[in-house]
DRENTORKOL-3810 file (N, C-alpha, C; in nm, 4 decimals):
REM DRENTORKOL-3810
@n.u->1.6050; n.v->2.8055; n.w->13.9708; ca.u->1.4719; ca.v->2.8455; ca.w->13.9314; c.u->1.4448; c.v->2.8002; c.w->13.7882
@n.u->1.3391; n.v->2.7384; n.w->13.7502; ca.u->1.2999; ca.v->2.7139; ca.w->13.6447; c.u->1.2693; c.v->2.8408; c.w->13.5206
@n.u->1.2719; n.v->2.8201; n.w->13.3958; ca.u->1.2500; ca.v->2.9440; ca.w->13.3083; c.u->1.1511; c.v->3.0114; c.w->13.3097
@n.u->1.0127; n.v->2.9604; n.w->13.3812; ca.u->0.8736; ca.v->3.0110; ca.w->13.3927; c.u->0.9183; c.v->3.1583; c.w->13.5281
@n.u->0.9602; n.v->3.0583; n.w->13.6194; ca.u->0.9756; ca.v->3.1344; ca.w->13.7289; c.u->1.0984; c.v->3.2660; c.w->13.6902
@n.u->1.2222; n.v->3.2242; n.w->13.6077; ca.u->1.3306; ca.v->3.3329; ca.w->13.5818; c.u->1.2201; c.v->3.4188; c.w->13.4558
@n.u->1.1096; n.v->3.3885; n.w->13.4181; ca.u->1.0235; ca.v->3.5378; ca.w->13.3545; c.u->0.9902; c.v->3.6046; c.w->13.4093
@n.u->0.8938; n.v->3.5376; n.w->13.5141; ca.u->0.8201; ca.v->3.5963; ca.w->13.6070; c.u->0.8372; c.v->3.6910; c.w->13.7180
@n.u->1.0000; n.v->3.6651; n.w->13.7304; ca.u->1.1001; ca.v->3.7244; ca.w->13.8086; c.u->1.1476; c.v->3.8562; c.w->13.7502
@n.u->1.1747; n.v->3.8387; n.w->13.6229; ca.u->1.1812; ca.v->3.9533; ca.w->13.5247; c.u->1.0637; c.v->4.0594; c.w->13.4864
@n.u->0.9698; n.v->4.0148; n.w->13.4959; ca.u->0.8198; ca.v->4.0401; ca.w->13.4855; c.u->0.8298; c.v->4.1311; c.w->13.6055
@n.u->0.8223; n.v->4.0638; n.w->13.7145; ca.u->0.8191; ca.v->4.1516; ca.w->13.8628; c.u->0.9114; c.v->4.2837; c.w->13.8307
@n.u->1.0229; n.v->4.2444; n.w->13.8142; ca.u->1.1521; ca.v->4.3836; ca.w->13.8111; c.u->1.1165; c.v->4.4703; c.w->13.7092
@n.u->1.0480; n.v->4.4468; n.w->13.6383; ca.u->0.9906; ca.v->4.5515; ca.w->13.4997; c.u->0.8797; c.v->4.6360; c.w->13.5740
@n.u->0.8124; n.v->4.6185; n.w->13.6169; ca.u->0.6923; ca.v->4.6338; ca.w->13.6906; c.u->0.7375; c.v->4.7737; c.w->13.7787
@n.u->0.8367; n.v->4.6864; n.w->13.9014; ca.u->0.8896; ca.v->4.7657; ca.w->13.9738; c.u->0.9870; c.v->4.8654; c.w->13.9486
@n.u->1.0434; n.v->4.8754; n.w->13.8360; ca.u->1.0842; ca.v->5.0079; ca.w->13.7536; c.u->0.9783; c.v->5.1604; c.w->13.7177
@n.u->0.8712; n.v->5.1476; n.w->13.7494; ca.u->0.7643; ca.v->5.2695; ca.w->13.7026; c.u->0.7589; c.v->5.3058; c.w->13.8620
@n.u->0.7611; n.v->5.2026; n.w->13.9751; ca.u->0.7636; ca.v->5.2655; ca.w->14.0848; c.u->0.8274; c.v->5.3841; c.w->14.1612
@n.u->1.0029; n.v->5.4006; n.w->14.0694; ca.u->1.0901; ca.v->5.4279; ca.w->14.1499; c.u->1.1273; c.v->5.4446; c.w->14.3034
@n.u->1.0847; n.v->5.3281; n.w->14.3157; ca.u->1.1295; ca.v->5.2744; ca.w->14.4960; c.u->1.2435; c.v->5.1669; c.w->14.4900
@n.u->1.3529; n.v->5.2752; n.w->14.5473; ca.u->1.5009; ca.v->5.2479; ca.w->14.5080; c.u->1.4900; c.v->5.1256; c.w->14.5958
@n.u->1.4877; n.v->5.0867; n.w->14.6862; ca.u->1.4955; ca.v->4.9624; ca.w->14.7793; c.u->1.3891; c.v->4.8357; c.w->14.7099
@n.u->1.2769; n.v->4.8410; n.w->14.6614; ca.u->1.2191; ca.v->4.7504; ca.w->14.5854; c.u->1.3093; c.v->4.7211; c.w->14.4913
@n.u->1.3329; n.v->4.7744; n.w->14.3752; ca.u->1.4313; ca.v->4.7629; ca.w->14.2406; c.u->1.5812; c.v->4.7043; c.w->14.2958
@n.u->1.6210; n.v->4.7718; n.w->14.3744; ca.u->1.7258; ca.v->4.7073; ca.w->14.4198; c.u->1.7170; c.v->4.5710; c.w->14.4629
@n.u->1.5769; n.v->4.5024; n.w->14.5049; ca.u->1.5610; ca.v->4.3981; ca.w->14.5730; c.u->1.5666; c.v->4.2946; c.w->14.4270
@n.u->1.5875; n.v->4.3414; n.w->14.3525; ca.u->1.5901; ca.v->4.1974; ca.w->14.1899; c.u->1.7212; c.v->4.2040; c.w->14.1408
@n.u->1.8374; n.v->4.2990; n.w->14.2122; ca.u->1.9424; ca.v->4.3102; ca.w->14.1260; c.u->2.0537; c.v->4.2155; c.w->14.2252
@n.u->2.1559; n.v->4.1789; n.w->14.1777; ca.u->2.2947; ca.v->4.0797; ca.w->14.2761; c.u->2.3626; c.v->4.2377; c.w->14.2720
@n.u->2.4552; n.v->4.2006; n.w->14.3396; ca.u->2.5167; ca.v->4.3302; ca.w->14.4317; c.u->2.6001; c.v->4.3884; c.w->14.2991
@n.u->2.6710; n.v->4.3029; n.w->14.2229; ca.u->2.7629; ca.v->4.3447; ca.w->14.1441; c.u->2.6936; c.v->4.3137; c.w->13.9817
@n.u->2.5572; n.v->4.3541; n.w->13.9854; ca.u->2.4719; ca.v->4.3800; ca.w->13.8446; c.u->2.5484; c.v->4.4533; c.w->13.7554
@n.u->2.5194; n.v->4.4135; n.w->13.6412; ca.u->2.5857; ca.v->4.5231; ca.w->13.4996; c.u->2.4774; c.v->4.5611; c.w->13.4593
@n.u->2.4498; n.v->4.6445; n.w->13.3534; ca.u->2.3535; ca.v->4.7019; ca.w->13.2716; c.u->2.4434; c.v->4.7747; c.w->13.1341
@n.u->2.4732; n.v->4.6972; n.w->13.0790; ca.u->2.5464; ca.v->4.7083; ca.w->12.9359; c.u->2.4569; c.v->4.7792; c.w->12.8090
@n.u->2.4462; n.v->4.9106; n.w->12.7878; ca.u->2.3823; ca.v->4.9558; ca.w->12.6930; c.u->2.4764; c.v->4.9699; c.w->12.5708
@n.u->2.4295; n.v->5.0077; n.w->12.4284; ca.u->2.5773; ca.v->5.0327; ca.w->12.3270; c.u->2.6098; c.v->5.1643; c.w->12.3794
@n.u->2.7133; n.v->5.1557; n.w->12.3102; ca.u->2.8395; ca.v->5.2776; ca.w->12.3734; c.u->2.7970; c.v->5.3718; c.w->12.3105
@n.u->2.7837; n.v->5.5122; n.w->12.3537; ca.u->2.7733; ca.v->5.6681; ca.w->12.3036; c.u->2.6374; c.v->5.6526; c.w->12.2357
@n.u->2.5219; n.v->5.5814; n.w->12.3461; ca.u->2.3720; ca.v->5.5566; ca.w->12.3316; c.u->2.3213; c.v->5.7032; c.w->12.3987
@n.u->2.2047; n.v->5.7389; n.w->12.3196; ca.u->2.1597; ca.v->5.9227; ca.w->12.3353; c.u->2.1559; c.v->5.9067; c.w->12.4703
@n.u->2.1354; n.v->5.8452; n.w->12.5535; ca.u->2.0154; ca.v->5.8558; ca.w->12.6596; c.u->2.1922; c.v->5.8777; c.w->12.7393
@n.u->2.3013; n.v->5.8062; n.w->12.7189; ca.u->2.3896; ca.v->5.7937; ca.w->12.8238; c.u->2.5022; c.v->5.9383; c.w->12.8007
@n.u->2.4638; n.v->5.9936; n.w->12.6463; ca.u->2.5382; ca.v->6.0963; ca.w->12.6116; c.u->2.4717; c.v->6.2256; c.w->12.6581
@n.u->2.3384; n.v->6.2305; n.w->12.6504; ca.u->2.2609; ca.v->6.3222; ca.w->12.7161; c.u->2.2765; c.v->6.3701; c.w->12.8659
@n.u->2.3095; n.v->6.2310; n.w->12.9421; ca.u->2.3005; ca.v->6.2464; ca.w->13.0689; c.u->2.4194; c.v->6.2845; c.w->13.1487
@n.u->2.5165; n.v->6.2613; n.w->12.9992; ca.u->2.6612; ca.v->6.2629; ca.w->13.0572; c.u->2.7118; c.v->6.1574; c.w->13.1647
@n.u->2.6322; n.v->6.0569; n.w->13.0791; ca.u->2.6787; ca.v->5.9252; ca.w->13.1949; c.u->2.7362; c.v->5.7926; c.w->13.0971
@n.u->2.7202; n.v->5.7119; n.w->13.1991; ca.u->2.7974; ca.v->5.5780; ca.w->13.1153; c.u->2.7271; c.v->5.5158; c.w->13.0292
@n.u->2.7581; n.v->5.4045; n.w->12.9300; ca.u->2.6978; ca.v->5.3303; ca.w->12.8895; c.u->2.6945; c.v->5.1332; c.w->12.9253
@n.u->2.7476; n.v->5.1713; n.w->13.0466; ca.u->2.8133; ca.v->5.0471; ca.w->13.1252; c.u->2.8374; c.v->5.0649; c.w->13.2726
@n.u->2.6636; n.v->5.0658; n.w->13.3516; ca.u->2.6502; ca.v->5.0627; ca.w->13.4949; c.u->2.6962; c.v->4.9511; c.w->13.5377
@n.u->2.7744; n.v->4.9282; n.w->13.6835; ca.u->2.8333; ca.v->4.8754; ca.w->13.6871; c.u->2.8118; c.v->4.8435; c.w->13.8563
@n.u->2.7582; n.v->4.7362; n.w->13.9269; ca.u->2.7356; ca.v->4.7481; ca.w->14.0535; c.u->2.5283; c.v->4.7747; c.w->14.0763
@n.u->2.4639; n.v->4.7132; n.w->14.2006; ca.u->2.3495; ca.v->4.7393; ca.w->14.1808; c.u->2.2890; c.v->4.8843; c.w->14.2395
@n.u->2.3791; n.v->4.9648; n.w->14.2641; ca.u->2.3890; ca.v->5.1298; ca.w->14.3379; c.u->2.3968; c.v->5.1975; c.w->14.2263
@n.u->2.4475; n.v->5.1686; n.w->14.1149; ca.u->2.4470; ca.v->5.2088; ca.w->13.9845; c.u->2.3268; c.v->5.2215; c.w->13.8814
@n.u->2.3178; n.v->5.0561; n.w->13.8822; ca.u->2.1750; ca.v->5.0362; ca.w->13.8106; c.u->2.0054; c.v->5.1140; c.w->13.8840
@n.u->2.0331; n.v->5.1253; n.w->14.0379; ca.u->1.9349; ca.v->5.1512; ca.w->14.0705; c.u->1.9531; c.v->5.3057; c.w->14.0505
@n.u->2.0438; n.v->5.3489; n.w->14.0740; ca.u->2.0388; ca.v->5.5179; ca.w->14.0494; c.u->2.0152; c.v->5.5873; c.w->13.9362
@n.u->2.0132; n.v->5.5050; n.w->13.7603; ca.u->2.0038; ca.v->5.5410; ca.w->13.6714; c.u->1.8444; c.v->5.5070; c.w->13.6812
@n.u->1.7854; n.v->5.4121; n.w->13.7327; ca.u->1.6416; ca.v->5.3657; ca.w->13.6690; c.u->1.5915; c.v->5.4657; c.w->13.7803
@n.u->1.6203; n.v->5.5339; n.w->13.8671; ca.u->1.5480; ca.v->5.6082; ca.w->13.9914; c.u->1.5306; c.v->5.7608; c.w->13.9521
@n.u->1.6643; n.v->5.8201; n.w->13.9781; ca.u->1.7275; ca.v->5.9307; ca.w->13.9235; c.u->1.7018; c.v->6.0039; c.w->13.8158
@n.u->1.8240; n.v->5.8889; n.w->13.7094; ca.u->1.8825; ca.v->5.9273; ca.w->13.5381; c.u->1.7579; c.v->5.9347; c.w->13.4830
@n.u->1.7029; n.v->5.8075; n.w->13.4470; ca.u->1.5778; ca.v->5.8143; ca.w->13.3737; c.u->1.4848; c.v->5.8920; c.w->13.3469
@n.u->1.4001; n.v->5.9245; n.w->13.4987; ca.u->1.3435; ca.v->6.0120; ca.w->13.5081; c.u->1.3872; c.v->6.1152; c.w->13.4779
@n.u->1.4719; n.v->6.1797; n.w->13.4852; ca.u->1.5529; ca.v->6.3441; ca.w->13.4360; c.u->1.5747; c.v->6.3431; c.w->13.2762
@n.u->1.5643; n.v->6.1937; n.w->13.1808; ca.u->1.5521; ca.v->6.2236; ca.w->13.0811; c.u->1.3949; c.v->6.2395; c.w->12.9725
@n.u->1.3156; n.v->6.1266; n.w->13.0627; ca.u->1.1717; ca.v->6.0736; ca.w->13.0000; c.u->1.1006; c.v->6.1250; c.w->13.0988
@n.u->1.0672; n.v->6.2794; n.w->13.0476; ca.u->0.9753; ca.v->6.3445; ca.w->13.1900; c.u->0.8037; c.v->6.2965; c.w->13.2207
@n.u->0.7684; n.v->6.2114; n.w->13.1161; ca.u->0.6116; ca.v->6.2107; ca.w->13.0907; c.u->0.5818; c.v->6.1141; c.w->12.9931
@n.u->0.4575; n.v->6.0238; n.w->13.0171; ca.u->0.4257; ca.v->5.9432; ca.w->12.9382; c.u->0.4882; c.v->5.8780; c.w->12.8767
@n.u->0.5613; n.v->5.7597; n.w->13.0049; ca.u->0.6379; ca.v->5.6588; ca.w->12.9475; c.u->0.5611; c.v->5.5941; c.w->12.9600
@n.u->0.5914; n.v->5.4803; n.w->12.8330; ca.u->0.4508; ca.v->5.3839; ca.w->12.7943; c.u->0.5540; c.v->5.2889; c.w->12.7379
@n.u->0.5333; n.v->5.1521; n.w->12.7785; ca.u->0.5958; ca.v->5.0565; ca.w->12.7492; c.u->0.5298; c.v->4.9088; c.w->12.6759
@n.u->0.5236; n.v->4.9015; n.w->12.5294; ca.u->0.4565; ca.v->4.7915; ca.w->12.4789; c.u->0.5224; c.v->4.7087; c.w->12.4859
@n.u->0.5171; n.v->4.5630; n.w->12.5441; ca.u->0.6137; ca.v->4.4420; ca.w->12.5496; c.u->0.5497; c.v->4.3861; c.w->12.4439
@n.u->0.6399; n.v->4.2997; n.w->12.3369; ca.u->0.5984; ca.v->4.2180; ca.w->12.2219; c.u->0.6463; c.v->4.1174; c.w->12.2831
@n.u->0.7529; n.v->4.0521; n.w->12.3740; ca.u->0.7738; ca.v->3.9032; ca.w->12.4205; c.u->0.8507; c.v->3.9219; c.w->12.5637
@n.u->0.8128; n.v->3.8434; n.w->12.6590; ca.u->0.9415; ca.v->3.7585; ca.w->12.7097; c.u->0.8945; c.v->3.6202; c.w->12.6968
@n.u->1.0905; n.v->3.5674; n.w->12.6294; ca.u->1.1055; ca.v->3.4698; ca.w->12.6343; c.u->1.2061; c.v->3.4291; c.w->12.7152
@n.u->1.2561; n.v->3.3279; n.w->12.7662; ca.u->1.2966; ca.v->3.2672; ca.w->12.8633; c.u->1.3505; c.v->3.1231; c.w->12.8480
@n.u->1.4835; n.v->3.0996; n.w->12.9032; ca.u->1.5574; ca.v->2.9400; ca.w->12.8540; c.u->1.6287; c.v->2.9798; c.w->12.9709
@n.u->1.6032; n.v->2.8769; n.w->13.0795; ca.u->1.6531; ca.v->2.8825; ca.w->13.1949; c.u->1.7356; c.v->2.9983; c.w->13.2676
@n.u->1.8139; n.v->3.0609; n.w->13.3008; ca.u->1.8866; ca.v->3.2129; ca.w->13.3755; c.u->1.8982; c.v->3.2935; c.w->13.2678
@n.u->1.8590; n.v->3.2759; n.w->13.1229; ca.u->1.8379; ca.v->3.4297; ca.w->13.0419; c.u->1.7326; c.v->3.4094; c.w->12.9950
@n.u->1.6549; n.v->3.5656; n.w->13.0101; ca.u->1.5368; ca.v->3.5977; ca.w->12.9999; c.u->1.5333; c.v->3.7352; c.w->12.8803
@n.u->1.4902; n.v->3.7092; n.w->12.7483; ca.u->1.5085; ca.v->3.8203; ca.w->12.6408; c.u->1.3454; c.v->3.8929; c.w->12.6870
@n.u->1.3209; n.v->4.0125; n.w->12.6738; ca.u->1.2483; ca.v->4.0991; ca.w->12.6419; c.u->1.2270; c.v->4.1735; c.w->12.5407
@n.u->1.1504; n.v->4.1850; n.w->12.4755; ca.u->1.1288; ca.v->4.2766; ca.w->12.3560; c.u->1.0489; c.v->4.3850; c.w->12.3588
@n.u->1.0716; n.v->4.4867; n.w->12.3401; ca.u->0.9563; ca.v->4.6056; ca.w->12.3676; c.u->0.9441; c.v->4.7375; c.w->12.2716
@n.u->0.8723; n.v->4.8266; n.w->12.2682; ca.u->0.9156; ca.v->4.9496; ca.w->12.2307; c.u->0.8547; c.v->5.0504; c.w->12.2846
@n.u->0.8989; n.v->5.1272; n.w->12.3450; ca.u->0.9155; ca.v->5.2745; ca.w->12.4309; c.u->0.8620; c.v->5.3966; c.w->12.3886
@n.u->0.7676; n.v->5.4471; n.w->12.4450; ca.u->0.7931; ca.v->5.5777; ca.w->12.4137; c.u->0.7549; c.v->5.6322; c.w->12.5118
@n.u->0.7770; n.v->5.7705; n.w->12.4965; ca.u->0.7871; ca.v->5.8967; ca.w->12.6196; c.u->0.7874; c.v->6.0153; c.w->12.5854
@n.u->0.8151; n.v->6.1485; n.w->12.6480; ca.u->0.8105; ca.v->6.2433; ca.w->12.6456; c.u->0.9703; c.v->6.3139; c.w->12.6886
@n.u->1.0249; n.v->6.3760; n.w->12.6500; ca.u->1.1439; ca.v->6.4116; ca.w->12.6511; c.u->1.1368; c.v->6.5821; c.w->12.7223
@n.u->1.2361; n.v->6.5816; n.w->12.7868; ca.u->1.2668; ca.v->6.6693; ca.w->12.9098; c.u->1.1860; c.v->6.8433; c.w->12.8269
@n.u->1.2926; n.v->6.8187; n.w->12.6738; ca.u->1.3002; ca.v->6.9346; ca.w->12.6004; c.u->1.1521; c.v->6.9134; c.w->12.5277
@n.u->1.0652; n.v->6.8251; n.w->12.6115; ca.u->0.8946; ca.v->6.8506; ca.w->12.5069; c.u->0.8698; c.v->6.7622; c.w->12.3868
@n.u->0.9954; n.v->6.7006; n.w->12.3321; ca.u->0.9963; ca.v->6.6257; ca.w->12.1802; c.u->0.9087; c.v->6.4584; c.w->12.2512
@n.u->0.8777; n.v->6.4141; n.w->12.1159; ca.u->0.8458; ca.v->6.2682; ca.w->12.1815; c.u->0.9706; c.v->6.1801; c.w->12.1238
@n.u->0.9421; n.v->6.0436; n.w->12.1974; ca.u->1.0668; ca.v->5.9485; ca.w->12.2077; c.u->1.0090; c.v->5.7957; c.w->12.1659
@n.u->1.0433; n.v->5.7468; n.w->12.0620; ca.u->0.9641; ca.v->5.6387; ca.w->12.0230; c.u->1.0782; c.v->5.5058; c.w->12.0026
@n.u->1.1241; n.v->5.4405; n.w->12.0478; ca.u->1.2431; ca.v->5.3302; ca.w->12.0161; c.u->1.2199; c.v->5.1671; c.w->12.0703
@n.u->1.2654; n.v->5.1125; n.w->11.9242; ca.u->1.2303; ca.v->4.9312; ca.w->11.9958; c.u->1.3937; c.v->4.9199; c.w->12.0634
@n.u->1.3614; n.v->4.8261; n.w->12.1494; ca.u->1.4736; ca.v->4.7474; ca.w->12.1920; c.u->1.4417; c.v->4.6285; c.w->12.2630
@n.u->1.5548; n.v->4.5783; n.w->12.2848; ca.u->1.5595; ca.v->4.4157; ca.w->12.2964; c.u->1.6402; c.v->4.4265; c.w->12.4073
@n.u->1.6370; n.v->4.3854; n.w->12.5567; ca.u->1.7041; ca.v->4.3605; ca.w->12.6895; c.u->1.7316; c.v->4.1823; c.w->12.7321
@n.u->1.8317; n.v->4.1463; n.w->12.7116; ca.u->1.8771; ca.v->4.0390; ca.w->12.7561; c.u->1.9189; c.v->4.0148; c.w->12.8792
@n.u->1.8107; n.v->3.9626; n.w->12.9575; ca.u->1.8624; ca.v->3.9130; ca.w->13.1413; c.u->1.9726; c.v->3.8086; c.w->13.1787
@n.u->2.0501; n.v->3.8216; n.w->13.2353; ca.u->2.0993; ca.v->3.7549; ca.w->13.2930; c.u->2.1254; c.v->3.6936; c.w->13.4252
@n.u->2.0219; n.v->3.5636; n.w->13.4692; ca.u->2.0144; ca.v->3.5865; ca.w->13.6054; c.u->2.0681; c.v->3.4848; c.w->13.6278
@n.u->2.1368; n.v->3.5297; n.w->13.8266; ca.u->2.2026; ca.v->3.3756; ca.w->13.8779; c.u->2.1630; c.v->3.4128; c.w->14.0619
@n.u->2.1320; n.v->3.2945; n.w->14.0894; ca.u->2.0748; ca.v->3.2773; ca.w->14.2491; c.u->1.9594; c.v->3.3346; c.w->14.2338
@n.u->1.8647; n.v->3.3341; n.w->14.1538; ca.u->1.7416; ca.v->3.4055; ca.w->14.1580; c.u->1.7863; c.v->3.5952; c.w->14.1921
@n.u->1.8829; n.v->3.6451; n.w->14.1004; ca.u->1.8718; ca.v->3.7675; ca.w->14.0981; c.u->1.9309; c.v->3.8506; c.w->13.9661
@n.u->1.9305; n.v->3.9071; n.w->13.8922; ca.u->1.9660; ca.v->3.9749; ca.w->13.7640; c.u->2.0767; c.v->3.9934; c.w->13.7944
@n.u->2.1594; n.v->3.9262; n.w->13.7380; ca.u->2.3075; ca.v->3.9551; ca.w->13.7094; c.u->2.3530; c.v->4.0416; c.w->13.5784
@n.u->2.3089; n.v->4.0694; n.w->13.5103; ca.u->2.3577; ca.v->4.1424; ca.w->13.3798; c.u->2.2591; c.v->4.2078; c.w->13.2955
@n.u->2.2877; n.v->4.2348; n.w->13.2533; ca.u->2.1674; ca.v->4.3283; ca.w->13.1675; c.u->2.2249; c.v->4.3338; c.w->13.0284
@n.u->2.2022; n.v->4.2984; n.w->12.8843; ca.u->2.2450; ca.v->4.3991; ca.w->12.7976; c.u->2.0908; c.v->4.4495; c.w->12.7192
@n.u->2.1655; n.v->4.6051; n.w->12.6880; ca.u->2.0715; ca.v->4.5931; ca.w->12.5916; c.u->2.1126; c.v->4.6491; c.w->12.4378
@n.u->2.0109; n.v->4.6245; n.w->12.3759; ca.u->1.9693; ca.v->4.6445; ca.w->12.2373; c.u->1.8839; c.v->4.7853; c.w->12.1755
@n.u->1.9173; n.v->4.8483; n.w->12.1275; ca.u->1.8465; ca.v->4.9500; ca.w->12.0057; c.u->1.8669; c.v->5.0310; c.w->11.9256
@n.u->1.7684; n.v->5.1114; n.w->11.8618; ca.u->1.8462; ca.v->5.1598; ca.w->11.7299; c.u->1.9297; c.v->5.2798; c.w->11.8197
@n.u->2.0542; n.v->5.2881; n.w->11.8279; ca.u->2.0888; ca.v->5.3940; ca.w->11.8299; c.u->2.0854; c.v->5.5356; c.w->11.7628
@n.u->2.0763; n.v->5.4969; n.w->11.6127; ca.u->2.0821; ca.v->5.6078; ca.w->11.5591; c.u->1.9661; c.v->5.7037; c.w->11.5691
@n.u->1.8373; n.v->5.6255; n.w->11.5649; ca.u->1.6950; ca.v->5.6499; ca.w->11.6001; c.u->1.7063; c.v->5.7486; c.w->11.6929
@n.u->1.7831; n.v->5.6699; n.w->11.8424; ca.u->1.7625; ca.v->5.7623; ca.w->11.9365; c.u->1.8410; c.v->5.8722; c.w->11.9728
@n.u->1.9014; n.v->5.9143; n.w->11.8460; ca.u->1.9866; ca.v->6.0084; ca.w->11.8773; c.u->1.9097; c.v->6.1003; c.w->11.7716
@n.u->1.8742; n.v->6.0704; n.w->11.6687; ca.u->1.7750; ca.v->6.1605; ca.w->11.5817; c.u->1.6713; c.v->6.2232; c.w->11.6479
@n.u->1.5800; n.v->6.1315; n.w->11.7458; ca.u->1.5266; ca.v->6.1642; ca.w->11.8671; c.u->1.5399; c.v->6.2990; c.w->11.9839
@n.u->1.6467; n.v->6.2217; n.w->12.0293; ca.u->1.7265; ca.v->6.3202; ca.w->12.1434; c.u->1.8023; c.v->6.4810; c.w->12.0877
@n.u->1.8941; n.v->6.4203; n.w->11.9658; ca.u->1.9245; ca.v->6.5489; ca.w->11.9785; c.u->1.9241; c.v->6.6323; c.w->11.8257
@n.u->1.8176; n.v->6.5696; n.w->11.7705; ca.u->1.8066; ca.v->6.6350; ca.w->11.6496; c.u->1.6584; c.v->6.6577; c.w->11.6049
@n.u->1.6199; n.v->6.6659; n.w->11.4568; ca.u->1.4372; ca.v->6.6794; ca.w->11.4526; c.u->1.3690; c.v->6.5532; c.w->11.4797
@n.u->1.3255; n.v->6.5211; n.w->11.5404; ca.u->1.2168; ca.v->6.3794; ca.w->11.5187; c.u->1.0863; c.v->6.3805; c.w->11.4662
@n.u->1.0470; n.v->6.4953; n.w->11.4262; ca.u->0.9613; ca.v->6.5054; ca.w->11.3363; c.u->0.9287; c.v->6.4245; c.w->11.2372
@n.u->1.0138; n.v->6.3997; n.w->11.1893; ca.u->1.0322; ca.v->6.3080; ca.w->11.0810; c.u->1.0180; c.v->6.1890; c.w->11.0873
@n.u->1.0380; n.v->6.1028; n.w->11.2078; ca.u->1.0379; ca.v->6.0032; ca.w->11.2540; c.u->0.8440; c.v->5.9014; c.w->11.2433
@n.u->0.8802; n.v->5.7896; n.w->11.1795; ca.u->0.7167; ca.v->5.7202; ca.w->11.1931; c.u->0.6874; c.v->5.6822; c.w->11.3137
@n.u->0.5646; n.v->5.7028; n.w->11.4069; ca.u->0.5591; ca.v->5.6168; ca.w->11.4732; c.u->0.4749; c.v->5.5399; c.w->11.4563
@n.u->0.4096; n.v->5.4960; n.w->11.3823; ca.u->0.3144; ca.v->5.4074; ca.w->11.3383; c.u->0.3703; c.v->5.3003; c.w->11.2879
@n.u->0.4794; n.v->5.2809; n.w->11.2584; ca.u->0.5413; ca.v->5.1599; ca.w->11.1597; c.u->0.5347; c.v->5.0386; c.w->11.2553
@n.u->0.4555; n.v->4.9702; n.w->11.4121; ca.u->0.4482; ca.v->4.8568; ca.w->11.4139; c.u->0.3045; c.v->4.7874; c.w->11.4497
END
């Protein structure tokens, strides 16, 4: 697949993440997908889960499931890029939401695709951790969200 088409492909699977229709989402991942977040990231310490899904039964159960049980409301997703150079596809975005415990959730990050046979093979991602742990489990009050 050309790099237009490995965006567009990425484009689609972003899309189909707000759906949570585990059999759609599953339909963009290869069987043995990763999803590499940094290690002892709020969202994976909160949930008491990994920071390194592993398999596409994995990935789909955190974006179906996990997610939702952490970002109860008004997830809103601003994309600033995808760019694209043949089977990796970078995304840039920043997030925010509503948090289980009522607080809001505001964080950039950066997701690096990795695709092969026309399907997402890897995932990593990127963000402030510390942010989102000030977030999650401390005041965020304090926090700007206006700074972009």
């Amino acid at each position: 697949m050309s790099s237009e088409q490995n965006r567009e492909l990425v484009k689609r699977a972003w899309r189909s993440f707000a759906t949570r229709d585990k059999e759609l989402i599953a339909s963009f991942f290869a069987q043995d997908a990763e999803w590499l977040a940094p290690p002892a990231n709020a969202t994976a310490v909160a949930l008491g889960g990994t920071h390194h899904m592993v398999g596409r039964e994995a990935v789909v159960h955190f974006l179906t499931v996990d997610f939702p049980r952490m970002f109860v409301a008004d997830v809103a997703v601003d994309f600033r890029g995808f760019y694209a150079d043949g089977e990796v596809v970078v995304v840039e975005e920043t997030m925010q939401a509503t948090l289980a415990d009522g607080n809001a959730y505001r964080n950039d990050y950066c997701f690096v695709f990795e695709l092969r046979d026309g399907s997402i093979h890897r995932v990593r991602e990127y963000t402030d951790t510390a942010r989102g742990h000030r977030m999650v489990f401390g005041d965020a009050g304090g926090e700007r969200t206006d700074d972009h």
